[in-house]
N, C-alpha and C positions, 0 to 999 in steps of 0.2 A: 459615722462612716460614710453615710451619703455625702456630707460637705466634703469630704476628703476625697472621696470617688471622683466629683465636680472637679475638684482643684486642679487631680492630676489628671482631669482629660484635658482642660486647657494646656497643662505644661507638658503632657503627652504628646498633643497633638502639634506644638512650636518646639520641643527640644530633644524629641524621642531619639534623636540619630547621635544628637551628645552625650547620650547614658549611658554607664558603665552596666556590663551583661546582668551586675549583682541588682541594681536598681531596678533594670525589666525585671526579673526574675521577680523581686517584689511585688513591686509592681501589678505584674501579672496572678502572684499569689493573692493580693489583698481585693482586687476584683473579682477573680473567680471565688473565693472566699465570699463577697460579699452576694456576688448572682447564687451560688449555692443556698445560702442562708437563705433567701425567699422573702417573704412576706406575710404579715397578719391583719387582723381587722383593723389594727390599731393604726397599722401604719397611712401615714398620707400617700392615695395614691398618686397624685401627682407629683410631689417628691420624691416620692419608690420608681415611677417611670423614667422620668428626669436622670435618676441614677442611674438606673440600669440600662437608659440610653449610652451615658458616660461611659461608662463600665463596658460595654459591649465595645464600643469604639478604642478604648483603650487596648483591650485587646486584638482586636481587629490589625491595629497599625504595629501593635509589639509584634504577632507573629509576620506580619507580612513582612518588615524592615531589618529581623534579625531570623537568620536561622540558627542561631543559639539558643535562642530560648527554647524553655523545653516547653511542649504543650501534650501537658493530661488529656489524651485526646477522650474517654471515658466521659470523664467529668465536662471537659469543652463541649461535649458531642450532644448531653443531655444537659445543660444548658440553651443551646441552641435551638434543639428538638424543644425544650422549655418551652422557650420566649417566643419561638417563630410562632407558635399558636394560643401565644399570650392574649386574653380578650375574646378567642373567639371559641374553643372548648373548654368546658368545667375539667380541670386538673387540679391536683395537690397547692400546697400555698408554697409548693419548691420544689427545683429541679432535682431528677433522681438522676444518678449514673447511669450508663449507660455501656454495658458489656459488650464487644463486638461478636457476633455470632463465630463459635468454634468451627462450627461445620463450612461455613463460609472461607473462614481463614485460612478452615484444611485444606480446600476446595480449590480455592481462590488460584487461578496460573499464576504463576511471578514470572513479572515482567522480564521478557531476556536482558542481563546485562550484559554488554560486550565485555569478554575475559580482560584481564592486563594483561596486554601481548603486546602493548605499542602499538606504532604506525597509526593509520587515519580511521575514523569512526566510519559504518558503516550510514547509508545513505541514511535509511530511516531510523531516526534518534530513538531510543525505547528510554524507559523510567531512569531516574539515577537517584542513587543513593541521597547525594546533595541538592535537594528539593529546592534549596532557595537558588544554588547558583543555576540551575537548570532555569527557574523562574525568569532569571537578571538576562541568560544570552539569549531567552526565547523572546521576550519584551524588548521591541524596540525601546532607543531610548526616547525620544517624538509621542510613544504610546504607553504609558502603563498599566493600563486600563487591565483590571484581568482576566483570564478564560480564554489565553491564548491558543491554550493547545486544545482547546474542542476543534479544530478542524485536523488536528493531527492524526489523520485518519491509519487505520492499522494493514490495508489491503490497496493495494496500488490502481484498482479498477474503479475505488471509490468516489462519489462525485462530489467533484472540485468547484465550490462555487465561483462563480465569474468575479463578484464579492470576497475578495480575499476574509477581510473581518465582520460577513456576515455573522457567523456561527458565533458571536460576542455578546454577550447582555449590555443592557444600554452604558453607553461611554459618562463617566463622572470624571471631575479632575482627581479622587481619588475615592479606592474603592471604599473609605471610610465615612467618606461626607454626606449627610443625611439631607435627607428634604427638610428647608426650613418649615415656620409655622405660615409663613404666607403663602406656600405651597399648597396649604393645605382650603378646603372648600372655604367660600366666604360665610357658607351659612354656621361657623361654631362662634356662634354669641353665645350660648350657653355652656355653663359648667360638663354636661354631660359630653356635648356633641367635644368640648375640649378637650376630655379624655377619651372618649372614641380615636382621635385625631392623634393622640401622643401615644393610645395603645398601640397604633400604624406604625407609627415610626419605631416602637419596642423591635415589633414583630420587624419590620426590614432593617434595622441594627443587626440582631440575629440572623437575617437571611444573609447579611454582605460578612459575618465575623465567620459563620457558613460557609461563604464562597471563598476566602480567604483560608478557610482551613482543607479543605478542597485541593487549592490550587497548589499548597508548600507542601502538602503529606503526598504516601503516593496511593495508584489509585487502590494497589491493593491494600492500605491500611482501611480505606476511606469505603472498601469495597465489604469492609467487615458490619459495618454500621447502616446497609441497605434497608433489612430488614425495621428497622425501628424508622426510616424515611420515607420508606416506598410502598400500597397498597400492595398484599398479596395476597387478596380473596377469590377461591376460588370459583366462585359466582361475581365474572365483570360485570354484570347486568345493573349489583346492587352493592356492588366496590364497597360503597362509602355507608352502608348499612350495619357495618358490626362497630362497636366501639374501637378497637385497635384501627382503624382503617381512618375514623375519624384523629388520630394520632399521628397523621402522614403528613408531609409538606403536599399530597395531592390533594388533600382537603382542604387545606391553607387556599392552594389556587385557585379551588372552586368557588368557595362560601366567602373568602374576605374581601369585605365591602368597599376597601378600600384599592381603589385599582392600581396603583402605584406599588403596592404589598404584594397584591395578586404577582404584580411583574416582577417583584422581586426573588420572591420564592418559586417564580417560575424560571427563573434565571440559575438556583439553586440546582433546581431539578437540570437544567439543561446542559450545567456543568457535572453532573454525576452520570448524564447518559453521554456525553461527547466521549469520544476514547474507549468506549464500555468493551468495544464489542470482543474482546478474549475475554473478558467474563461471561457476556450474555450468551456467547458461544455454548456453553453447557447447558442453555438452556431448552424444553422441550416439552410440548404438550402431553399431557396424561395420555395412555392408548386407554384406560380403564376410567369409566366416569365415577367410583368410588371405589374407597382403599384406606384403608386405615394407616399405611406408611406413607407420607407423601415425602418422596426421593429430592434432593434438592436438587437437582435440573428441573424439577415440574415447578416446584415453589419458585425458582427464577421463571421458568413459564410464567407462571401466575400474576408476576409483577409486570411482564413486558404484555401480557394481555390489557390487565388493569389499568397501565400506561397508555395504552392506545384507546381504551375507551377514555379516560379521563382527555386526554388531549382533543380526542374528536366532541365530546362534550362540549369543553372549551369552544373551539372551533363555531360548534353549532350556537352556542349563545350568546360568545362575548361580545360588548359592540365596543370597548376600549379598544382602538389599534395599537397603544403600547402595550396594549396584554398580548391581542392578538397575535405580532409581529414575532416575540419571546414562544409562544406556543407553537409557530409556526418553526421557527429553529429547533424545539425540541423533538417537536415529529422530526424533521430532519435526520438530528441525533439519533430519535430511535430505531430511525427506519434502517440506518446505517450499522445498529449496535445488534436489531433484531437478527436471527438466522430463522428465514419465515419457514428454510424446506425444513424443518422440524416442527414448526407450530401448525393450529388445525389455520384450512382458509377462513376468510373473513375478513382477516383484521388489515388486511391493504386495501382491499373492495372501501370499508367503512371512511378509511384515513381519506382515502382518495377524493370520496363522495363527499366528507367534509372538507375541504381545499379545494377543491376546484373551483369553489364560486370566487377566493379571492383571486384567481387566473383574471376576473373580469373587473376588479375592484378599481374605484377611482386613484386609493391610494399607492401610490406609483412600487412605495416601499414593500406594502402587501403582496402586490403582483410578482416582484421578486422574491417576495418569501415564497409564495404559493410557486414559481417555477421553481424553484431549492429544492423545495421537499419532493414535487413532480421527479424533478432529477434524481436525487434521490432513491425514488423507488423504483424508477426506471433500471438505477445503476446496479438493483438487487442482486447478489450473488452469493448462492449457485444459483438461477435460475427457476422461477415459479411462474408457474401458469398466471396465476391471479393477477401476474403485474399487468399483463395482455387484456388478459378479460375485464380489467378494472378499467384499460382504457380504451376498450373498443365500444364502436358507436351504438353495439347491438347485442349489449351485455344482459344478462338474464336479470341481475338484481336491480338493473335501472328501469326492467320493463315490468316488476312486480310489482303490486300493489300496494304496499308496506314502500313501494320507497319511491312514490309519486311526486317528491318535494324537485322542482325544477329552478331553473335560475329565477325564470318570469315567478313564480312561488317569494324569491329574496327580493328580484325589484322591489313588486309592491310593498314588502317589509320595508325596505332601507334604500334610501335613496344615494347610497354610496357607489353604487356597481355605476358603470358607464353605460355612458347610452351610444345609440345608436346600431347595437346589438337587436335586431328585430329576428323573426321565425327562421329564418334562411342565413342567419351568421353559425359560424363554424360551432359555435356554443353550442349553444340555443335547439343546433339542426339536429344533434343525435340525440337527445333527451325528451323532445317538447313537441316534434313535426312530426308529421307521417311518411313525410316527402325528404329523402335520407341522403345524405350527400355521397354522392360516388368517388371523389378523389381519392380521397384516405381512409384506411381502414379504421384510422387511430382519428377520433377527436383532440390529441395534445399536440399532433401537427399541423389542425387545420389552427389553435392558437399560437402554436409558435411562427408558424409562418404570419399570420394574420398579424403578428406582435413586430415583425419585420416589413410587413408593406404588402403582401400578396395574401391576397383572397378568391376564398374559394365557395363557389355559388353551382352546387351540382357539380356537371362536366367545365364548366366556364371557372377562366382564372383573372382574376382582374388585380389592379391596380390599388392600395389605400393608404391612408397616411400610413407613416411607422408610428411604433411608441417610442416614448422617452430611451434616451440609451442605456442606462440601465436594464430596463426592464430588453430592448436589442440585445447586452450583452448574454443578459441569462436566459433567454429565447435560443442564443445559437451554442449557450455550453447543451442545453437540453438534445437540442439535435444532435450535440457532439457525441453523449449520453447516450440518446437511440441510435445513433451510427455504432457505436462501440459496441451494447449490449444486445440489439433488436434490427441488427439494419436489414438481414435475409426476412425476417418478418413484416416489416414497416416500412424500409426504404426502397427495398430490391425492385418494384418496379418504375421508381424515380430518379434515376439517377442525372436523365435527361434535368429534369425541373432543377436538382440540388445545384447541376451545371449552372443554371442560368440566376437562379438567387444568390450561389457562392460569389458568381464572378461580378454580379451588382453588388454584395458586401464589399469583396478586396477593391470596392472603388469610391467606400463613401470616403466624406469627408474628416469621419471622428476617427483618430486613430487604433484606438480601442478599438473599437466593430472592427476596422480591420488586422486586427491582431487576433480577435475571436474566430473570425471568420477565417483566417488562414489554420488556425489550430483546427478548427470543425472540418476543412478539407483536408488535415495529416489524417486523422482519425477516421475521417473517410477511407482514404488512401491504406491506408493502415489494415481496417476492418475487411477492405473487399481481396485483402491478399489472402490474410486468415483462412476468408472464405473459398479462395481460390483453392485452398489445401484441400478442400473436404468438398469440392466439386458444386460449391453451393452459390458462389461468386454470380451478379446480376448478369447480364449477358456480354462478353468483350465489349462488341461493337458499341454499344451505349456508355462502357465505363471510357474507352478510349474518345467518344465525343463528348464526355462532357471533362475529358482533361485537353481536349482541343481547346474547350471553352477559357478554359482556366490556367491555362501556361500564360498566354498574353496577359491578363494583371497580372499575376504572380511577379510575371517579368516586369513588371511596372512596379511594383513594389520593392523590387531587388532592387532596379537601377537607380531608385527615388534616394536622395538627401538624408530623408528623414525614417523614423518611427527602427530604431533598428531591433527592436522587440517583433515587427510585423518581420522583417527581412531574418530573422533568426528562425522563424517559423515557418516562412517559406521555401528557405530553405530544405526542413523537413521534409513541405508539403511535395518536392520533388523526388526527393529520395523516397518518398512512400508511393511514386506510383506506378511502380511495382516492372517484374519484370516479363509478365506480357504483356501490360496496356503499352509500356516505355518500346516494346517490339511492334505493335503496330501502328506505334505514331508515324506520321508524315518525316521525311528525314529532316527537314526545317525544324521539325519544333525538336528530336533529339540534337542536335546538335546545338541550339537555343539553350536548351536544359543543361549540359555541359558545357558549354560557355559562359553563362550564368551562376553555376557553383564555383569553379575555377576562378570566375572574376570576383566573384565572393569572398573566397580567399584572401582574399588583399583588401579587404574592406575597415576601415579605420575602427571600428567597434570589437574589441575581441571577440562578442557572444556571437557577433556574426561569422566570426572566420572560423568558429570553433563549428555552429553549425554546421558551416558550407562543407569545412574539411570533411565532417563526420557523414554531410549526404555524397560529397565523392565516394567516398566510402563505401558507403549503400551499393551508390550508382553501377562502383565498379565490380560488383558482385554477377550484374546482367547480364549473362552470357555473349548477349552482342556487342558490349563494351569492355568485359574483358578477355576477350579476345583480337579488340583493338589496341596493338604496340602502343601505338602512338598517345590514346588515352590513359594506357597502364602507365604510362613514362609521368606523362602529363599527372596523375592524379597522384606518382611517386613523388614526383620535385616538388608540389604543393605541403605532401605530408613532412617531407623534409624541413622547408620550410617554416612549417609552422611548430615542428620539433624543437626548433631554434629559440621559442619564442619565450619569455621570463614571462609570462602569465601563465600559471597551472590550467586553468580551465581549459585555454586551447592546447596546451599539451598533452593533456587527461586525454581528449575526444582526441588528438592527432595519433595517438599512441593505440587510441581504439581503433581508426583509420590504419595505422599499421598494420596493425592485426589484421583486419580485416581483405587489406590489397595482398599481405602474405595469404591468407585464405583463397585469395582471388587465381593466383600465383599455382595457388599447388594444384589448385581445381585446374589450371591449363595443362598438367603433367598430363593429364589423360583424354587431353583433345589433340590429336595429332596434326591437326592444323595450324594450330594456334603460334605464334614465335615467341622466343625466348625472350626475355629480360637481358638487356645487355649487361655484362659484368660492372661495369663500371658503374651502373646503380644498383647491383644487386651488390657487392661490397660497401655502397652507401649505405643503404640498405640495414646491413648488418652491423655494419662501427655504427651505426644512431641506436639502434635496438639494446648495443651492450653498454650503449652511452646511459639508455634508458633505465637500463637494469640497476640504476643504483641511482634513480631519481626519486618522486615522491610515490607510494605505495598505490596509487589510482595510476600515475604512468606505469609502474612498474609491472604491475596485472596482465596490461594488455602487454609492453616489452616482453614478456616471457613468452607469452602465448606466440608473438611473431618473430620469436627468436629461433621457437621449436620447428615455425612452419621452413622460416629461411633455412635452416641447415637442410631439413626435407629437399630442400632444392638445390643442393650441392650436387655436383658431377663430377665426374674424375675430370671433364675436358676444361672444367672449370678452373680445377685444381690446376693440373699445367699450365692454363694461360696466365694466370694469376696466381704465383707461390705466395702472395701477400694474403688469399684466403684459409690456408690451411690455417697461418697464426690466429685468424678473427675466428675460425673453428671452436679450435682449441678454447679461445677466451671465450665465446657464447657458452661450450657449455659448462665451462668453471663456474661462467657467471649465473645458469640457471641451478648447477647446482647447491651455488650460495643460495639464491631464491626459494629452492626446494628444505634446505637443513637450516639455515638461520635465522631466516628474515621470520618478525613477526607475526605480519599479517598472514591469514591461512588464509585467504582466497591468493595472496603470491605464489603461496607455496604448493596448494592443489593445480594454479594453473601452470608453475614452474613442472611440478613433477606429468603434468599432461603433455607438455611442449617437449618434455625427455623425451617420454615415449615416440609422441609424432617425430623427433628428429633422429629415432631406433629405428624408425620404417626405412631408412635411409641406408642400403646398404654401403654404397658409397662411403659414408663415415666406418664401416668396420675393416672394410679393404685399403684404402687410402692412407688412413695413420692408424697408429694405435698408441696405447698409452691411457686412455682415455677409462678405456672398459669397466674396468674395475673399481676401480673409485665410484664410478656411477652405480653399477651394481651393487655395490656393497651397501650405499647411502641409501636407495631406495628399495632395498631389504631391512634395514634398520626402520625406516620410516614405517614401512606395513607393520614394523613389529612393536612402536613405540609411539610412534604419534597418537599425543592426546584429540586431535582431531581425525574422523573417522572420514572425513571426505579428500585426506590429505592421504590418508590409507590407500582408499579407494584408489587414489590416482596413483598412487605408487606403483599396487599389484596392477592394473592395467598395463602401468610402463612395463612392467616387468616382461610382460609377455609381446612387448612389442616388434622384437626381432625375429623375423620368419624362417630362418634355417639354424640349423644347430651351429653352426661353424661359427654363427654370429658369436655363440655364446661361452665358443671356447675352454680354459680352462674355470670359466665361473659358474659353470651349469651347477655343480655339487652345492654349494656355497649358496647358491641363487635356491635351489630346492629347498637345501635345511632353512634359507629364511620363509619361503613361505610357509613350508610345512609350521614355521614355529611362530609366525603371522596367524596362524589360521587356530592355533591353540588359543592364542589371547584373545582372537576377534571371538569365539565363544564364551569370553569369560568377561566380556564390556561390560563395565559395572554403572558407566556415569550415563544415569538418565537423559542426560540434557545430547548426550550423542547416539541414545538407542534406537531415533528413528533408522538409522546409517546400517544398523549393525547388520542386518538381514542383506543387503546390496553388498557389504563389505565381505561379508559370507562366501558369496556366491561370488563376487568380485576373482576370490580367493582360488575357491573352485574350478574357476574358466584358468584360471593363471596355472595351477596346476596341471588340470588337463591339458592344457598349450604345450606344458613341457614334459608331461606323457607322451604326447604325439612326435617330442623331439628325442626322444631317449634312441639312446644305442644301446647295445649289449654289454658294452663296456660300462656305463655308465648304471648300471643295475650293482655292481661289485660298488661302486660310490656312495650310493642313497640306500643302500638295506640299513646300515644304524638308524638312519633317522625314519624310516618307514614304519622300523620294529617301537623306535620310541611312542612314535604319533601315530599310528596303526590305529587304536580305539576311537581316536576325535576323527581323523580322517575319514573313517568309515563311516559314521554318526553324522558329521558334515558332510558328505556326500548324498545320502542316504535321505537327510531331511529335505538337501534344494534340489535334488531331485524328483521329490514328491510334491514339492510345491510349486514347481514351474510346470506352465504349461509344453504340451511335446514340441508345439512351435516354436516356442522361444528360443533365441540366438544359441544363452547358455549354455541352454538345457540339448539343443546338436553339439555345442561342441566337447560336452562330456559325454554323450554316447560315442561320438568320434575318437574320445580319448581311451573308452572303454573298449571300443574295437579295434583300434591298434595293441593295447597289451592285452586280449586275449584271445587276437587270430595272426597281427603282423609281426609281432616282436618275439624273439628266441632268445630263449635261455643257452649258452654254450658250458658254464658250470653250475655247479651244485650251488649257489653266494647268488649267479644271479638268477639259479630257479627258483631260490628264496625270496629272494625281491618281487620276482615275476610274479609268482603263487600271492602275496601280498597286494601287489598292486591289484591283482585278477580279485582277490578278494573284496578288494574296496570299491570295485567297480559293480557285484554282486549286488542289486538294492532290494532291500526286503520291502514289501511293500501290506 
């Protein structure tokens, strides 16, 4: 069987892609067959290796090239677990299966799948059923390398290395191709060291059929099988101290001699933590240091403990840089998979203290790794203290005596670190001097700047080379990093300095740096608006000079030839800067800034005009711009324009632009200064929007949304000048009612049924024509009653309540009551988990919509609603009764159901016996027992 093994790796490995699915399936049987069977004393082992290299690889290339074949993941699983530690622990003479943990699997979240509803996929792709073809469109075709989606991060705050395909294990021409034997050290002249040498290659055969089965399963299968991979001792100190612990690929990476194995199975490990993090989310440290039940959130604790010492061990010993480099991406991974404000402190402090010294490493690749994983833990969210204290210059665990180990400690070790680093570099100065540098709070600033040119010695700033680009580029995502996550902590009193290093980046000469560099100044731009909400913002006058600083490149990058990746970003970086620094610029450079987007617009590169369109956008949101006709006009004919355009992407953002200059638009209905939109764009205006309403579901989103705002802005004087608007009337809200009942996508249809509502505020449309009413009321009384999405609900009963006098709502009040009252039955009886976060909002949704139309009742209108009072009496009391109790007295709601309770039981009169019945009911439900 071994000769047959051989044969058909050769013709495996040349004709796999011509085999009928029966032949893999063989195939695939007679190999795992033969790695099950195992081995005896008798057997030759270097024949029995030989094979079972064949054998691994065979299957390796069957599952990765067909998703048909079926794979025993059991039996593949403990195989793998086998061989990966073939040679280096005392095991059985054969692989045993391998169960996936139940409690895990119960455990385990599933991945959201987007429902079948049609239309276009939401941005962030989740699992799919079809593992291979998911593999085929996420793999370039230029790349097949695997472990693409370890940077597929699950949280949008997450950091993005500068390195798109850092987070990769090292690149082969395919993942099945083994190290040959010249690969291997010159000194195996003998027998022995020869099977040492071919044990290596057993065990990374298995590591790569491993990552291969990883990559096609999904992660929740693969998420069952942790347990038998991962150390989960609850003593990290001595991890690797009980037997079971030695049975882990973390002991593989420690103990195997051979360093190319080590990287292999560390590459293992780094594809099962990439993507983790909705699993490791349940994870949580014990409150009790003994217990006889350990709950599996604490058992997953215990693994992402045990990971983090095994990794920072690593760290602290390894001198291979291809191991290094692999360990360096798995901290990464984990830092990103861990949720630390659940876990005890420590385990950042530790991570931190080992990585930092390769910040100073000669090797260029290191230094990028080591700022990754920095970033990284910078990006930590929700927010923990440790990440602060791990990087400040005068941290308690750095000045203890237990952890005196300094750089000057690693020089003398290894003569890899750079030189020229003496007591008074940015390093060196918090850990090792007495004499402390005063710039930065943070020693990761004084390297990232140092890593870009500027040093800092004390109070003095000087002058010095940069590093390699590389190592510039992930220097300035880190700061991008700490502007996002830390800038009121770390940057707020620099903003002077960021001015004058940003606007030397947007002027080197690599394009990259200034592509980074213009991203590190949106996110600036970005983060001090944030902060401006919460009164926490660095001071105006210094945010407004250091964008004095920085408009002129910016503007040199817009008007430039080239890089239109930088000019797509600079774009941004104008529309983020916000709308008081953009108030007390000089008039020259506002008007510079609207010139420059506008000319943007016309820019031969669509990702630039898509920008530019979307930072008009922004722009025109600023009080001092829109308010200016001439810019609103100006920023309309642009979006127009680019409505026009057969490329989706600038249609998508011009369509967002719509929206947003309607947003602009209705914000001026209540500045009485302000002047109207002339009709003749405002009917532009609205034929693009109903244009839009039936384009691709990313236009169509935002169309709705500025469909709801335009009709908002209809006037009766409007209507006179222009009988051509009542007809676009009409068709806008046909067409959002299509939007709202048919169309697939339910972000259409929640933003369709929002835009009803906003165009109900509109009394205009109820006086002006009619016809209308009904239809729409009926459809969005059906919707709260029947839609399988609960946020499609939501926006329904809001609409519903959208019209502020009774008269609005004519003879549809009755009609419009009995649906919510029968809205409000069902939303208590939501049965599908996957919508039960919604149901509680939908609830009370429900209740505000009710009370609105308590507050609109008549006397007459009580003889109407007793049937359905008397029906739904019990839920309605019960639902009142519980959001009630649960809101606070401040809350919006929670007034305007008091409000609805003191009109039926002080302002409203019964005149018969039908509707003292009514009355007594409503008065009833309004009663809260508490």
């Amino acid at each position: 069987m071994m000769c047959l093994i051989s044969a058909y790796d050769d013709k495996t490995l040349e004709t796999s892609h011509g085999l009928s699915l029966e032949a893999k399936e063989k195939m695939s049987q007679i190999a795992m067959k033969f790695l099950m069977k195992g081995h005896n004393k008798k057997t030759d082992e270097f024949l029995y290796c030989k094979a079972v290299v064949s054998a691994l690889r065979i299957l390796a290339q069957l599952y990765f090239s067909d998703q048909n074949v079926v794979i025993p993941l059991p039996e593949i699983i403990g195989i793998c677990h086998y061989f990966v530690l073939f040679g280096l622990v005392d095991q059985g003479n054969k692989p045993e299966k391998i169960m996936p943990s139940q409690q895990t699997v119960a455990m385990a979240p599933v991945p959201h799948k987007p429902p079948s509803k049609g239309g276009k996929k939401q941005k962030i792709r989740k699992q799919r059923n079809n593992a291979i073809e998911s593999l085929k469109k996420e793999i370039p075709t230029s790349d097949r390398s695997l472990l693409k989606d370890v940077d597929n991060f699950e949280n949008n705050s997450a950091y993005k290395p500068a390195s798109q395909n850092y987070l990769e294990p090292q690149k082969t021409k395919h993942a099945w191709v083994l190290t040959s034997d010249s690969d291997i050290s010159d000194v195996e002249n003998s027998r022995e060291a020869k099977l040492i040498a071919l044990k290596a290659r057993v065990r990374q055969s298995a590591s790569n059929l491993l990552l291969v089965l990883i990559k096609v399963k999904e992660k929740k299968e693969i998420f069952g099988y942790w347990w038998a991979l991962l150390p989960d001792s609850p003593d990290p100190l001595n991890w690797s101290s009980g037997d079971s612990a030695k049975m882990t690929l973390a002991f593989c990476a420690v103990t195997d001699p051979i360093a190319s194995s080590r990287s292999s199975v560390l590459s293992v490990i780094l594809a099962l933590l990439s993507g983790s993090r909705i699993y490791l989310s349940q994870a949580e440290t014990s409150k009790r240091e003994t217990t006889s039940f350990i709950p599996f959130s604490v058992s997953l604790g215990y693994v992402i403990v045990c990971m983090h010492k095994v990794l920072t061990s690593i760290l602290d010993t390894e001198r291979s840089h291809a191991v290094i480099i692999v360990a360096l991406k798995c901290c990464a991974a984990l830092v990103q998979a861990t949720p630390y404000h659940k876990m005890k402190n420590g385990l950042i402090g530790d991570l931190v203290k080992s990585t930092r010294k390769f910040l100073v490493h000669r090797d260029i690749t290191l230094q990028v790794g080591a700022l990754i994983t920095m970033g990284c833990v910078l990006s930590v969210e929700p927010k923990v203290e440790e990440v602060l204290k791990s990087i400040e210059k005068d941290t308690a665990f750095q000045n203890s005596p237990q952890n005196q180990i300094t750089i000057t400690d690693d020089l003398e070790e290894c003569g890899d670190f750079e030189e020229g680093y003496s007591d008074d570099e940015p390093f060196e100065d918090f850990s090792v001097t007495k004499e402390k540098s005063t710039y930065f709070r943070s020693w990761i600033l004084d390297i990232c700047f140092h890593k870009i040119g500027w040093l800092f010695r004390g109070p003095e700033v000087k002058r010095c080379k940069p590093a390699n680009i590389p190592v510039i580029l992930e220097s300035l995502q880190v700061l991008s990093a700490i502007a996002f996550h830390h800038l009121q902590e770390l940057l707020h009193p620099h903003m002077l300095l960021l001015g004058d290093v940003l606007c030397e980046m947007l002027q080197h000469e690599h394009q990259d740096v200034v592509v980074h560099a213009a991203k590190t100044v949106s996110v600036i731009g970005d983060a001090v608006q944030k902060l401006e909400q919460t009164d926490q913002a660095p001071p105006l006058t210094h945010c407004v000079q250091m964008w004095e600083k920085l408009i002129t490149p910016l503007s040199n990058v817009l008007q430039s030839n080239e890089n239109s990746p930088a000019k797509a970003v600079a774009c941004d970086c104008i529309a983020n800067i916000g709308e008081k620094s953009f108030k007390e610029l000089p008039r020259r450079f506002q008007l510079l800034c609207c010139a420059l987007l506008v000319g943007s617009c016309s820019d031969e590169e669509a990702s630039v005009r898509a920008a530019a369109v979307r930072a008009l956008a922004m722009a025109v949101m600023f009080k001092t711009l829109r308010e200016d006709i001439h810019f609103v006009s100006d920023c309309g004919e642009n979006i127009l324009r680019a409505l026009a355009e057969p490329t989706l992407v600038v249609r998508a953002k011009a369509a967002w632009a719509l929206g947003n200059l309607s947003d602009a638009l209705v914000l001026n209905l209540h500045e009485p200064d302000a002047d109207e939109v002339d009709d003749d764009l405002l009917v532009r205006l609205l034929e693009v929007s109903i244009h839009c309403a039936v384009d691709n579901d990313k236009v169509k989103q935002s169309a709705t949304r500025a469909l709801g705002n335009l009709l908002r802005l209809i006037k009766s004087d409007n209507l006179h000048r222009n009988p051509q608007l009542k007809t676009l009337c009409e068709v806008a809200i046909g067409k959002l009612l299509d939007c709202a009942c048919k169309v697939a996508n339910m972000k259409v249809r929640w933003n369709a049924c929002y835009a009803l509502g906003n165009a109900m505020k509109n009394e205009n449309l109820f006086t002006c024509f009619n016809g209308w009413q009904s239809e729409v009321f009926s459809n969005l009384c059906k919707l709260t009653k029947e839609c399988k999405n609960l946020k499609v609900r939501i926006n329904a009963a809001v609409a519903l309540r959208a019209p502020r006098s009774r008269i609005s709502y004519a003879a549809n009040f009755a009609p419009i009551w009995r649906g919510v009252m029968a809205a409000m039955e069902n939303a208590v009886n939501v049965d599908d988990f996957t919508e039960y976060k919604h149901k509680d909002n939908l609830v009370e949704q429900l209740c505000v919509t009710l009370a609105h139309l308590c507050c609109q009742l008549t006397p007459s209108d009580l003889t109407d609603i007793l049937d359905h009072l008397v029906f739904h009496y019990d839920c309605a009391k019960a639902v009142f009764t519980q959001v009630f109790q649960r809101l606070p007295p401040e809350n919006a709601s929670c007034l305007r159901i008091l409000q609805a309770a003191k009109y039926v039981t002080v302002d409203l009169v019964a005149s018969n016996d039908a509707q003292s019945q009514s009355l007594s009911l409503l008065q009833d439900i309004f009663i809260f027992d508490f």
